[in-house]
N, C-alpha and C positions, 0 to 999 in steps of 0.2 A: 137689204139696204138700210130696211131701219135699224136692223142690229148694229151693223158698220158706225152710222152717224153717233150712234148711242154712244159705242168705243170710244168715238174718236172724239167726243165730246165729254168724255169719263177721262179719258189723259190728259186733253187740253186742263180739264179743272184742276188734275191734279198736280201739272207741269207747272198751272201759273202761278203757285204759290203764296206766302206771304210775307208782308216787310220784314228782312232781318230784324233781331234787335242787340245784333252783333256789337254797331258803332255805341248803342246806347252804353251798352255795359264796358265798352275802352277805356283802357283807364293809359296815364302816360308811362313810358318806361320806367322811370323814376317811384314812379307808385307798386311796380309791383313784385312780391312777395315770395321769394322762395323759399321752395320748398313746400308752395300753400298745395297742400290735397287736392283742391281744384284746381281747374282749367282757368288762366284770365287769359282776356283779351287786351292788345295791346296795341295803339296808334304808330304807326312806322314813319307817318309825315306829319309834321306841325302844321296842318292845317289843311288846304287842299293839295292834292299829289302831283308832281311838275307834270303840264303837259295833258293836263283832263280838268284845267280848276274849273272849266264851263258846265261840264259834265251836268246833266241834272238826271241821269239815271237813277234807280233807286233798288239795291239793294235786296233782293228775295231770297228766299228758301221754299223749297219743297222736300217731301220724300217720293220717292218713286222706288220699287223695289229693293225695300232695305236701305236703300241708299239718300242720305242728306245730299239734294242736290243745292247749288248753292248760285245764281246769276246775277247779273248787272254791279259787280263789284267796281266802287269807282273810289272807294276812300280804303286803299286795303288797311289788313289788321294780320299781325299773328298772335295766336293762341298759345301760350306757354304750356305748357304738362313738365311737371316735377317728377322723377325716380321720388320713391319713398326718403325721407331721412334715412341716411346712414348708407344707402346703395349706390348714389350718386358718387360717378367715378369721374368727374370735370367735361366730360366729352358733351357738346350739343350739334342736336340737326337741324335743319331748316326744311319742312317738308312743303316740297310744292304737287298737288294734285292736279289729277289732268283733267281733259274734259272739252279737246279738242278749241280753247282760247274763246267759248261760247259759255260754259257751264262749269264749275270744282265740284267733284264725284266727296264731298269729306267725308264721307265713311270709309269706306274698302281703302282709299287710298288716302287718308286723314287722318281722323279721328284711332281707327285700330292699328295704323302705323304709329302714333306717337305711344298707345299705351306699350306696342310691343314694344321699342326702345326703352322706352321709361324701364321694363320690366330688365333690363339687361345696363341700368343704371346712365341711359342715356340721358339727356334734358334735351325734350322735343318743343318744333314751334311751328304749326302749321300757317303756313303764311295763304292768306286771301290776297291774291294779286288781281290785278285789274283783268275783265274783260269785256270783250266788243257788247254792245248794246243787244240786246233781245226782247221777244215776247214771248208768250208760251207753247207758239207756233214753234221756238227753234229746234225743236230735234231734227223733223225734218230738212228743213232747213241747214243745217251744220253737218247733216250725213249726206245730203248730196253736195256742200261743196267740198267735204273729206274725199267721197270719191270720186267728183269730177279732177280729172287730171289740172292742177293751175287754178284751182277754183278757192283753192284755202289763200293763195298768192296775197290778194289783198287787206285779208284780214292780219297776215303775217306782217305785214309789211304796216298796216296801222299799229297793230298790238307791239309788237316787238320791243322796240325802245321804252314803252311802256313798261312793258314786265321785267325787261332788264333793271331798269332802272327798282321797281317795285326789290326784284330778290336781291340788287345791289346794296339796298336802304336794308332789308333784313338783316343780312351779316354784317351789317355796320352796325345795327342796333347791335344785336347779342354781342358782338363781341365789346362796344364801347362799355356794355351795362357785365360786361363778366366778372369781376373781382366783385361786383353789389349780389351777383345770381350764383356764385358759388362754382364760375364755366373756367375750364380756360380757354383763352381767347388764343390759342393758336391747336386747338381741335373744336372746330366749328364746321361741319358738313352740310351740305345738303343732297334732299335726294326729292327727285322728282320722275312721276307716273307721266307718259306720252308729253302731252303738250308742257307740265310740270317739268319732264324730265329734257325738255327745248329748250325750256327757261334753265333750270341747272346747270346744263350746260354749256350755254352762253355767259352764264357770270362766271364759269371757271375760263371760259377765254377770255372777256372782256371783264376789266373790275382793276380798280387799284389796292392799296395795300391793305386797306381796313374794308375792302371787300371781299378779300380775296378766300373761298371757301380751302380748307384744308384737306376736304375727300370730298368725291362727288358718285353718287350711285344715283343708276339713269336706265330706269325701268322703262322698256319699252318704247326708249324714246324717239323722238321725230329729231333729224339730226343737223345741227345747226347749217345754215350755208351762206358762205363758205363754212368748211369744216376743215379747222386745222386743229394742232394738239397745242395745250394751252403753252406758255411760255415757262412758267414753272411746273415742277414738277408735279400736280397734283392727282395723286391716283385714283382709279378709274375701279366700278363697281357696275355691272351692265347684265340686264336679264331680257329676254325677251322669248315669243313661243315663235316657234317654226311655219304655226300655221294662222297667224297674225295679218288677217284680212285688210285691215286698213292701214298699218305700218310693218312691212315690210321687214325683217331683221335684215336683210340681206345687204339692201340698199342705208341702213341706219344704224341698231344694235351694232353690227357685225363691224361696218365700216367706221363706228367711229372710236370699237377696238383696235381695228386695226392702226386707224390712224392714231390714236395714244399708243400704240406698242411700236411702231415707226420711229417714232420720238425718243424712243427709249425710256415714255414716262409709265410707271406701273399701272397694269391694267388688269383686272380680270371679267370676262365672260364668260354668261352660262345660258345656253341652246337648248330649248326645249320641245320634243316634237310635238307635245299640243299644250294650249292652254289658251289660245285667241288673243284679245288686246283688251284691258282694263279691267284685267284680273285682280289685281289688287292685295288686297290678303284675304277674299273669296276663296273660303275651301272652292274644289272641283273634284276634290280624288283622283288627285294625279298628280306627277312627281314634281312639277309646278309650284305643286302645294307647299313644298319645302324650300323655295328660295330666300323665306325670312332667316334658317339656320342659315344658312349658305352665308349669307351677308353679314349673320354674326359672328360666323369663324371667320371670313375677311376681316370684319372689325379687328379681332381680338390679334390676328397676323398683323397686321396694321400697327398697332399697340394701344389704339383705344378706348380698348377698356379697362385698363390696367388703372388704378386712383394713383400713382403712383406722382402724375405729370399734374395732377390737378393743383387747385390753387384752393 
């Protein structure tokens, strides 16, 4: 028993983390630098964010197995990552991380996603979108209402217009700042892990015309509802594992293939018999482990990568 308490008092410390210094280092769109080597951070609302200005949350970090976990996000930010000088082919993404609308996983599904784009001449921008309030108690917490049936309902249903609006405010930014950043402003994607990959693709069904992403790849995701296929045409990039304990491919991946292939909008899926849920770009040694190619031969079909379209 005292070992038990010890445990669970060794995770609590390490779950509660400490004050980002994310907002510190924000700088505005207009301030920032392409092409710079490093990483900046960047404000996505002029002030506080529609619809949380009360908010007095506050912003943390931890790590927990490898992983930067990231909570109480109320003022979001995205992070720019430049391709090298000279690699950059116009194309940028929006990455949204999941983390079931409680916690953003930025590593596995952050951080080593933008460099691997960067490395195939992408311009990546992990976006911190908003989520529900916590303490360092929420794992627990978050994984019994993942699996109570109806138990995630209310959090959805708070969060949602939220982070819509949050990934809507992203591709607005990149694309209003693309001719300053080197983008062009009609290959602007995003891709988003489980509750990341909710939000993804809900702003390709909802969103006006300076919202509107151009591709959308949707790892693992939890699937919008209603789910219909967006009104334009924008194709579909979707992975998920077979044996995916807490989202289902069957009920979401699958179904909201089929429903962009219904529509006749371009899709592609790829079914994997193992790999679980918020694999990320986590080796496992399994064929899993290859979906980052996968998504760059989509790219390059697509015509993405090609510098030809850039500006």
């Amino acid at each position: 028993m005292v070992l038990l308490a010890a445990a669970v008092f060794a995770l609590w410390f390490k779950l509660k983390g400490v004050p980002s210094a994310a907002l510190k280092e924000a700088v505005e769109p207009v301030a920032v630098v392409a092409n710079s080597p490093s990483p900046q951070v960047i404000r996505i609302w002029p002030g506080k964010a529609p619809g949380s200005e009360n908010w007095t949350q506050q912003e943390v970090v931890s790590h927990f197995n490898g992983e930067l976990i990231v909570r109480n996000v109320a003022d979001p930010t995205l992070t720019a990552y430049f391709p090298l000088p000279g690699k950059a082919n116009g194309t940028s993404m929006v990455i949204c991380p999941g983390g079931g609308f409680h916690m953003l996983s930025t590593t596995s599904e952050g951080e080593m996603v933008a460099r691997d784009l960067t490395s195939i001449g992408i311009t990546a921008f992990i976006l911190r979108y908003r989520l529900t309030e916590t303490n360092a108690a929420f794992l627990p917490v978050m994984m019994h209402r993942i699996r109570t049936p109806g138990g995630l309902k209310p959090i959805l249903d708070q969060m949602t217009p939220l982070i819509l609006a949050d990934g809507r405010q992203a591709i607005r930014i990149v694309r209003s700042h693309a001719a300053q950043w080197g983008l062009d402003p009609n290959r602007i994607g995003m891709i988003g892990f489980s509750a990341g990959g909710y939000l993804a693709l809900n702003v390709a069904l909802h969103h006006d015309a300076n919202s509107k992403p151009d591709f959308v790849a949707a790892m693992y995701p939890l699937a919008p509802n209603p789910l219909t296929a967006p009104a334009e045409k924008i194709p579909l990039f979707t992975v998920a594992a077979e044996d995916d304990p807490l989202v289902p491919p069957q009920a979401n991946c699958s179904r909201i293939y089929d429903t962009w292939r219904a529509a006749g909008v371009p899709a592609e899926v790829h079914l994997f018999e193992k790999g679980g849920h918020g694999f990320g770009m986590r080796k496992q040694n399994l064929p899993i482990d290859h979906w980052p190619v996968l998504l760059h031969e989509w790219l390059s079909k697509q015509g993405f990568l090609t510098p030809e379209a850039a500006n």
